[in-house]
C-alpha positions as a Markdown table, in Angstrom:
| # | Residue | x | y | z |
|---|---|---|---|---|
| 1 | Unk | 0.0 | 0.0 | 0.0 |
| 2 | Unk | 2.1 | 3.1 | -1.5 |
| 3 | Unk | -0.6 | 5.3 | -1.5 |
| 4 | Unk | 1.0 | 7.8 | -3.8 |
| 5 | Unk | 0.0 | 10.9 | -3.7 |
| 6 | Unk | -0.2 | 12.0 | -7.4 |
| 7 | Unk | -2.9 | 14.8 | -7.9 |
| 8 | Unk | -0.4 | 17.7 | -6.9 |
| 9 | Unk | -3.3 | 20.5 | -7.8 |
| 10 | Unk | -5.3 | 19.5 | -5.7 |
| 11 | Unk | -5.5 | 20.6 | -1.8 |
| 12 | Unk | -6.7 | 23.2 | 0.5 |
| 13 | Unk | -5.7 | 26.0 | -2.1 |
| 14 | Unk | -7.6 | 28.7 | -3.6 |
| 15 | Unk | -7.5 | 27.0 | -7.0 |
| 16 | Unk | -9.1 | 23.7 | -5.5 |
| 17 | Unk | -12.0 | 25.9 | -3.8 |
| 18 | Unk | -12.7 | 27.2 | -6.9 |
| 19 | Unk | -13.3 | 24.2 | -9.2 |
| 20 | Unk | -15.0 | 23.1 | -6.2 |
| 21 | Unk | -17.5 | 25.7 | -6.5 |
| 22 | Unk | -17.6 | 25.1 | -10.3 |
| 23 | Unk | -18.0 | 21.6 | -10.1 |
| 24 | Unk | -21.2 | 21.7 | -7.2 |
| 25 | Unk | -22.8 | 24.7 | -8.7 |
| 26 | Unk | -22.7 | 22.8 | -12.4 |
| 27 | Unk | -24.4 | 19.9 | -10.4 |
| 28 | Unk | -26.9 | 21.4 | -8.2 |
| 29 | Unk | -28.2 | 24.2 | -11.5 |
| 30 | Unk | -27.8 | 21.4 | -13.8 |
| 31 | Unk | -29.9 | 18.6 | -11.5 |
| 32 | Unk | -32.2 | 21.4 | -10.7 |
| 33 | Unk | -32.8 | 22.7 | -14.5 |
| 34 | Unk | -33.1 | 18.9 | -15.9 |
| 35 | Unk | -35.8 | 17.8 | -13.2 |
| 36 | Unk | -38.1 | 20.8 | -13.7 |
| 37 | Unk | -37.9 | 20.6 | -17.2 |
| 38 | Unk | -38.8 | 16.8 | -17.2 |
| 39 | Unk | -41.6 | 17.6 | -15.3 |
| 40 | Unk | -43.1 | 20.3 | -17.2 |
| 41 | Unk | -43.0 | 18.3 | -20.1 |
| 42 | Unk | -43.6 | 14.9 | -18.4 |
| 43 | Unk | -45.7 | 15.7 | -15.5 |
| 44 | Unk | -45.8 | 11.6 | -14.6 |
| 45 | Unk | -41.9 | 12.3 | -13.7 |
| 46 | Unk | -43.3 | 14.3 | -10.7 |
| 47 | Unk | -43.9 | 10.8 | -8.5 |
| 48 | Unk | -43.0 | 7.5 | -7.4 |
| 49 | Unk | -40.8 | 5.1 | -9.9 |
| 50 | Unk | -40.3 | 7.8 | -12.6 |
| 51 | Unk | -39.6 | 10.5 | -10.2 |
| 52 | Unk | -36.8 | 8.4 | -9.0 |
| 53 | Unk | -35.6 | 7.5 | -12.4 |
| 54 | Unk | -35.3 | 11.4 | -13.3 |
| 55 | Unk | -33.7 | 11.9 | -9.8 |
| 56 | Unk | -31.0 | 9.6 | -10.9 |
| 57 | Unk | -30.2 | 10.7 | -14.3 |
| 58 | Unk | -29.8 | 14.3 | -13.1 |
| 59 | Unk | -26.5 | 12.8 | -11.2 |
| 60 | Unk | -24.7 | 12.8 | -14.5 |
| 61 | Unk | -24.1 | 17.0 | -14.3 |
| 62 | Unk | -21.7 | 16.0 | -11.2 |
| 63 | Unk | -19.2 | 14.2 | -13.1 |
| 64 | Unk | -20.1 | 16.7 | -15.9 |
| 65 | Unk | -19.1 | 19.2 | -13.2 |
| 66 | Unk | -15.7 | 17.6 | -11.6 |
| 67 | Unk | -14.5 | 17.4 | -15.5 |
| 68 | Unk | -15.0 | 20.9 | -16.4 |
| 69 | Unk | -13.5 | 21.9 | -12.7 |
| 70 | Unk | -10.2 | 19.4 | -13.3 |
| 71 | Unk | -10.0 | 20.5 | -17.0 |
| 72 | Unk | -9.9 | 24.2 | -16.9 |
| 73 | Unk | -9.7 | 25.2 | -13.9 |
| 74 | Unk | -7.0 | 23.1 | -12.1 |
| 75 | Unk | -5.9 | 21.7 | -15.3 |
| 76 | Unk | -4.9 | 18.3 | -14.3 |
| 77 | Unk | -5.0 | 14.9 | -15.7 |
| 78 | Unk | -8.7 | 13.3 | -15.4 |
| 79 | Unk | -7.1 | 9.6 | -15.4 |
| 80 | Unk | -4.5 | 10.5 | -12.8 |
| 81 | Unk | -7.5 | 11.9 | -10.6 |
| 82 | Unk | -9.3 | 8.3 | -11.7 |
| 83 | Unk | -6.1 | 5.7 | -11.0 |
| 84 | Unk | -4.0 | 7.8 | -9.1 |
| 85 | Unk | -1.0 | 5.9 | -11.5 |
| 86 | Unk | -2.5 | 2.3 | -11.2 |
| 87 | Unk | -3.8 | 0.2 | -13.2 |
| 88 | Unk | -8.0 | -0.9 | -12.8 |
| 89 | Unk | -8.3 | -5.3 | -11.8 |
| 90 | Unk | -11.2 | -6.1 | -13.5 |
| 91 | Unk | -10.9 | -9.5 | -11.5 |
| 92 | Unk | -10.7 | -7.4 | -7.8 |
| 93 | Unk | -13.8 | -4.6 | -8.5 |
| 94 | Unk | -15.6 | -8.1 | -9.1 |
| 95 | Unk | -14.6 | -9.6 | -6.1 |
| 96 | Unk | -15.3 | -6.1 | -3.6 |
| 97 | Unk | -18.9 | -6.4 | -5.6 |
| 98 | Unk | -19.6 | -10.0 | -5.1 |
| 99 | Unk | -18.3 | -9.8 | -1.5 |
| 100 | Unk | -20.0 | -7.2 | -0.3 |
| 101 | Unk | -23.1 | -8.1 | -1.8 |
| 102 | Unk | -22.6 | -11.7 | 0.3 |
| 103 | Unk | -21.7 | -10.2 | 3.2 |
| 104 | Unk | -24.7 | -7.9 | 3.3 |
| 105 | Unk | -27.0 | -10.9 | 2.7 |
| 106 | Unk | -25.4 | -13.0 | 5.6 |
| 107 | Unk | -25.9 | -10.4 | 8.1 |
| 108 | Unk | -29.6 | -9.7 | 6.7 |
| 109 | Unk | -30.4 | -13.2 | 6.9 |
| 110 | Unk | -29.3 | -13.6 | 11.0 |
| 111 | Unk | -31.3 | -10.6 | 11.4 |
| 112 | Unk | -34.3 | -12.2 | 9.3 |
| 113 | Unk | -34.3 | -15.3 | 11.3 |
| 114 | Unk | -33.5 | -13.2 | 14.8 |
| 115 | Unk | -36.6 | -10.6 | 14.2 |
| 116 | Unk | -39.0 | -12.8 | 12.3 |
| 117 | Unk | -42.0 | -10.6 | 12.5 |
| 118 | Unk | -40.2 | -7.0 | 12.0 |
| 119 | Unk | -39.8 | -8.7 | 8.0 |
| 120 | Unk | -42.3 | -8.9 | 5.4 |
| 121 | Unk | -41.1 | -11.3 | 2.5 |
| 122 | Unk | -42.8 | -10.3 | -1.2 |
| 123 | Unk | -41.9 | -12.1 | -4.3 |
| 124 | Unk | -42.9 | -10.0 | -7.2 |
| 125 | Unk | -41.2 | -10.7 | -10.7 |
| 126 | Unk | -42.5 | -7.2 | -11.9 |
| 127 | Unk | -40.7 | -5.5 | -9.0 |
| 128 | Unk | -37.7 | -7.5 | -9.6 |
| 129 | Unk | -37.3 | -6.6 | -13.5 |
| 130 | Unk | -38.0 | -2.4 | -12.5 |
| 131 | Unk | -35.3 | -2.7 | -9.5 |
| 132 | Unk | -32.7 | -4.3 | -11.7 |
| 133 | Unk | -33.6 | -2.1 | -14.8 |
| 134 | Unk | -32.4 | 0.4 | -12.3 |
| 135 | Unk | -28.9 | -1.1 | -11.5 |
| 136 | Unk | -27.4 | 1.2 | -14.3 |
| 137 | Unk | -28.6 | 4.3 | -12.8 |
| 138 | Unk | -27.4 | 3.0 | -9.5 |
| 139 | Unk | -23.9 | 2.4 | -10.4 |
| 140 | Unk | -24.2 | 6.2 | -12.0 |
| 141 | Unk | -25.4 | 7.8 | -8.9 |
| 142 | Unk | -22.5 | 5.5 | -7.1 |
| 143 | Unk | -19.9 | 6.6 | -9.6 |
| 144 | Unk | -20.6 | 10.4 | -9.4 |
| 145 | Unk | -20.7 | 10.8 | -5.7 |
| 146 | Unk | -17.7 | 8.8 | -5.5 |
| 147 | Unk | -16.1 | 11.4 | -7.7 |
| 148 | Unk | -16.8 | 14.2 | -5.8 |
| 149 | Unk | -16.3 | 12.6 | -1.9 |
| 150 | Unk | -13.4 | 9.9 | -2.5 |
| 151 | Unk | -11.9 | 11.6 | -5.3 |
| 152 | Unk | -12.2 | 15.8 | -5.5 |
| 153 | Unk | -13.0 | 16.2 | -1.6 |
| 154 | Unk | -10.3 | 13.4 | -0.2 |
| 155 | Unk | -7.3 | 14.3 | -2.7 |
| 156 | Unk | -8.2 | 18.0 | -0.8 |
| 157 | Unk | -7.4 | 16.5 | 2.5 |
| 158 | Unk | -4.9 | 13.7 | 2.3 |
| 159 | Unk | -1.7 | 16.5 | 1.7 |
| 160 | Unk | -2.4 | 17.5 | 5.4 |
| 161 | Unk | -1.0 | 16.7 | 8.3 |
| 162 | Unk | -2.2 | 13.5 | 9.3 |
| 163 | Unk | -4.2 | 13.9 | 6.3 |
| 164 | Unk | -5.2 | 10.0 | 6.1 |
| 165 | Unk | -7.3 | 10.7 | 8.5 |
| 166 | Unk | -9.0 | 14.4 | 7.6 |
| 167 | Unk | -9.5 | 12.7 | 4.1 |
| 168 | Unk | -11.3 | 10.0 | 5.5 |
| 169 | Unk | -13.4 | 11.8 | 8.4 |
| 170 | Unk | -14.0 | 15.0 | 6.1 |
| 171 | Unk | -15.4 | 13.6 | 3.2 |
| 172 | Unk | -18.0 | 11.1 | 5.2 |
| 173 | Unk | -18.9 | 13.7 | 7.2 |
| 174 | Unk | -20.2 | 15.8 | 4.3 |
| 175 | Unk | -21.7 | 12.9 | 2.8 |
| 176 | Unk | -23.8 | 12.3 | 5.5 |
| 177 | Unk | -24.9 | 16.1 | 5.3 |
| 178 | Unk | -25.5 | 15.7 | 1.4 |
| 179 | Unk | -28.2 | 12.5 | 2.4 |
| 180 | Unk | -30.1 | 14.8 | 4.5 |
| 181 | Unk | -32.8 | 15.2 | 2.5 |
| 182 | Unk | -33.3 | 11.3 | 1.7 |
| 183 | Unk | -36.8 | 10.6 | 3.4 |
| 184 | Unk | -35.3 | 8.4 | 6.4 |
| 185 | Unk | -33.4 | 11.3 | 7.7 |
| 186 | Unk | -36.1 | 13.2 | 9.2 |
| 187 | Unk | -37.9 | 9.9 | 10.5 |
| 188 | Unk | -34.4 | 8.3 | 12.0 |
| 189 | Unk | -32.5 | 11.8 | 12.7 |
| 190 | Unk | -29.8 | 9.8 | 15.1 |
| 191 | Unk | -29.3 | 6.5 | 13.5 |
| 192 | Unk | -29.6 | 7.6 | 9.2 |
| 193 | Unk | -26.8 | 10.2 | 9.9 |
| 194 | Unk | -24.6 | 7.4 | 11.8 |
| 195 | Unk | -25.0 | 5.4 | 8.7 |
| 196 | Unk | -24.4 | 7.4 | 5.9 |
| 197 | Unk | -21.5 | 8.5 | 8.2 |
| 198 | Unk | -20.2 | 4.8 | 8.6 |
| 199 | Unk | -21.0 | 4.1 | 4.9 |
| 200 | Unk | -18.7 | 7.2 | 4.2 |
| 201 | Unk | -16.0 | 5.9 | 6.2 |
| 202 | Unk | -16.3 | 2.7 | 4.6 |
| 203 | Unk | -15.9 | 4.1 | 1.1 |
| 204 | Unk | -13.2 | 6.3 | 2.4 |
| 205 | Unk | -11.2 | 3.6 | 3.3 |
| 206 | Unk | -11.9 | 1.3 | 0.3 |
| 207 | Unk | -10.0 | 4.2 | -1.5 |
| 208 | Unk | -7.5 | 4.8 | 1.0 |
| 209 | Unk | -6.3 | 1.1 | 0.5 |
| 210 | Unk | -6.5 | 0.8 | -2.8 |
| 211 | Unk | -5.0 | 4.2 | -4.2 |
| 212 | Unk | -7.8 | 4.5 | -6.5 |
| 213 | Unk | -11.5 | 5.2 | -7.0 |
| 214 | Unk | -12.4 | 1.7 | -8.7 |
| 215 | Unk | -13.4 | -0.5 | -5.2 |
| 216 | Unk | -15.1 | 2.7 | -3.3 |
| 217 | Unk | -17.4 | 3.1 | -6.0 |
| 218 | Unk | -17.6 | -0.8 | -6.4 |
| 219 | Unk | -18.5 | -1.7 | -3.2 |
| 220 | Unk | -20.8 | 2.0 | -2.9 |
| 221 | Unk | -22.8 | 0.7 | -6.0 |
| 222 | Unk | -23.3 | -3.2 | -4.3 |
| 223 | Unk | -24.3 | -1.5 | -1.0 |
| 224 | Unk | -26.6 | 0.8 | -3.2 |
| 225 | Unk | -28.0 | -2.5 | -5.1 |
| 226 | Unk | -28.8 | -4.1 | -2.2 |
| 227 | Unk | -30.9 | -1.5 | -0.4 |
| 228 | Unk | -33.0 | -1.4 | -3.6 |
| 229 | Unk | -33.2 | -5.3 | -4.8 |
| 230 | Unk | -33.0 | -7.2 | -1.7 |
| 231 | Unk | -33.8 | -4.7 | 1.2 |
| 232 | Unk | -36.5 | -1.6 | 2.2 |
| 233 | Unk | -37.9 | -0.9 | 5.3 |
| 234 | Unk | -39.8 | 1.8 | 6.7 |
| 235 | Unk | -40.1 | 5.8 | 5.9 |
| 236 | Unk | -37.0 | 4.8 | 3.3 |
| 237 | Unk | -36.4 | 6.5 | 0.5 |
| 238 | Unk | -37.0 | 3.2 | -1.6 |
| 239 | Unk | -40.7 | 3.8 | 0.2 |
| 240 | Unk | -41.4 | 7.1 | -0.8 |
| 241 | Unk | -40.5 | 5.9 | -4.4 |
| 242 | Unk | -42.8 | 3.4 | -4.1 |
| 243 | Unk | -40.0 | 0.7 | -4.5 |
| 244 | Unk | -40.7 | -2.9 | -3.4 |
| 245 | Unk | -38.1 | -5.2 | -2.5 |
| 246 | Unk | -37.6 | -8.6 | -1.3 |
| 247 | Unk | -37.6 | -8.7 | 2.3 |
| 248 | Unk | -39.4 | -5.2 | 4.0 |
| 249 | Unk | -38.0 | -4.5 | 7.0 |
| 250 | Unk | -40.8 | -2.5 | 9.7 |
| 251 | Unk | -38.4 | -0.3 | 10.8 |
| 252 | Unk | -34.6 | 0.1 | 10.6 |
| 253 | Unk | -32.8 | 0.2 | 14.1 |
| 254 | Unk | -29.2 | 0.6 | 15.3 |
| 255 | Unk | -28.9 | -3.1 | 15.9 |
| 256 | Unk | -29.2 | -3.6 | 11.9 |
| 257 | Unk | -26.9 | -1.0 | 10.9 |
| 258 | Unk | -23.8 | -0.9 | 12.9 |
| 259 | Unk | -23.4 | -4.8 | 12.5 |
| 260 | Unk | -23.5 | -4.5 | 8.8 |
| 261 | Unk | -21.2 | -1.8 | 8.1 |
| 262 | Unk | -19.0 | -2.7 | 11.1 |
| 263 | Unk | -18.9 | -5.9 | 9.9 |
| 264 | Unk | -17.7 | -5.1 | 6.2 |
| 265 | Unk | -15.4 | -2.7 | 7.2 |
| 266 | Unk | -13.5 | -5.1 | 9.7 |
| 267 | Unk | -13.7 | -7.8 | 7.0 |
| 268 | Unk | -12.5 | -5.3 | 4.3 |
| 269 | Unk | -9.8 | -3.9 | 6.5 |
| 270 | Unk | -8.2 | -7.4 | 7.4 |
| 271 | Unk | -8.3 | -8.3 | 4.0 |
| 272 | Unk | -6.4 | -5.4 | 3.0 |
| 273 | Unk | -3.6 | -6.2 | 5.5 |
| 274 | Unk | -3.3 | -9.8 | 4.6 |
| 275 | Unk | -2.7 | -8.5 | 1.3 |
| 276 | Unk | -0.3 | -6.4 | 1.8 |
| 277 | Unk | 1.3 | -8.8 | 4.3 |
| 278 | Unk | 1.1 | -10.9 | 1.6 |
| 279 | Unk | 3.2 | -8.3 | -0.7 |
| 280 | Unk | 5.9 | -7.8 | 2.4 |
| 281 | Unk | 6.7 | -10.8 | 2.7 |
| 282 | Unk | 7.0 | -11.9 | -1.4 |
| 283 | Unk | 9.1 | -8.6 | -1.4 |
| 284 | Unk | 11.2 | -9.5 | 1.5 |
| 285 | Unk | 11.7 | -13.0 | -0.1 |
| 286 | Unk | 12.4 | -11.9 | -4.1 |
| 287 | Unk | 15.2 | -9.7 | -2.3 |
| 288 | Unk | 16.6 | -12.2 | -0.5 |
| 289 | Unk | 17.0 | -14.4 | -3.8 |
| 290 | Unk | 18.6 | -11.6 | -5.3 |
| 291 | Unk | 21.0 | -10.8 | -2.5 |
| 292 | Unk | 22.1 | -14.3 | -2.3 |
């Protein structure tokens, strides 16, 4: 784990502000303008599964907006902001995905069998086809915030003084804020913030580990896939857009959440250092061959 530190134009400068600026006020004017004008000419875009599909699309002004602010006004190199000088494993973003994903499921299935009657189980094929014809929109909504929290906001951060950790803490924080207008805020106001906090610091150290944006966003857009295809539960966001998913869940407590995320961070964390142990030691041992 080099963790090189590549983007030099990026950092708490004036410059960095500035395409900051650029890059939220392109989102936010651009989301804005896009939804209204969908639903002035599409007034069914106003509610429930179209409303959500609009909200989504309208996410593709933030990358729009972290281009324009990399390209001319801090003039730096878009796939050094991307890799950060590595190279993407196809065969790894698969296995963050496909782990996280199972990990998720174990941890909702001991809760299932645990709290029998806070679940309501619904097997509906129609349901199933909209939520997957979503997964697209999912992974852009993933990519984008990604973007803009492990990629503009972190690389702002991680030139400080013990900036490992402002990078990590900073950026979740704000994400956090950024979800407070999702619909479970105001019904969970001390548990949704701990989440998306949690979540944040998950994501955060995805990309800390990796150098790279490719398994934040990964394992963001499982996490994302999940809450629409597998899991809802009460005053959700997936609710109010009249999403159905597998299993229902009455209401989402703190006994839920913090095993989850606690649980794939500590699994993703150790993995991360058996790896690298794992890259010690073959480095230790190639340079012992060499020596000898």
């Amino acid at each position: 784990m080099s963790n090189k530190i590549l983007n030099a134009k990026i950092g708490l400068n004036v410059k960095s502000f500035i395409g900051l600026i650029v890059a939220v006020a392109i989102w936010m004017i651009g989301s804005l303008g896009f939804v209204m004008l969908l639903n002035m000419i599409f007034p069914a875009t106003r509610e429930g599964y179209a409303s959500l599909i609009v909200a989504y699309l309208s996410f593709i002004f933030l990358p729009i907006g972290i281009y324009i602010a990399l390209r001319f006004v801090l003039k730096t190199s878009i796939k050094e902001f991307l890799l950060n000088g590595n190279k993407v494993s196809l065969k790894m973003l698969i296995i963050y995905f496909v782990s996280t994903i199972i990990i998720f499921v174990i941890f909702m299935l001991i809760d299932f069998f645990i709290n029998r009657d806070s679940y309501t189980v619904t097997i509906n094929i129609i349901s199933i086809i909209k939520n997957d014809l979503l997964f697209p929109l999912i992974l852009l909504a993933a990519v984008s915030e990604e973007l803009l929290f492990r990629g503009y906001l972190y690389n702002m951060f991680i030139k400080l003084k013990r900036g490992t950790l402002w990078a990590i803490i900073i950026p979740s924080i704000l994400f956090a804020l950024v979800h407070g207008l999702n619909a479970e805020m105001s019904a969970n106001l001390i548990l949704m913030p701990l989440y998306y906090f949690l979540c944040g610091v998950l994501f955060s150290l995805a990309r800390y580990f990796t150098d790279g944006l490719g398994a934040s966003t990964i394992i963001h857009s499982a996490f994302n896939a999940c809450m629409f295809m597998l899991l809802s539960y009460s005053d959700s966001t997936m609710e109010a857009y009249q999403i159905q998913s597998i299993f229902y869940r009455k209401s989402m407590n703190i006994e839920y959440v913090l095993p989850v995320l606690v649980g794939i961070t500590v699994v993703y964390y150790f993995y991360q250092q058996h790896k690298k142990r794992n890259k010690d030691d073959f480095n230790k041992s190639h340079d012992k061959q060499v020596i000898v």
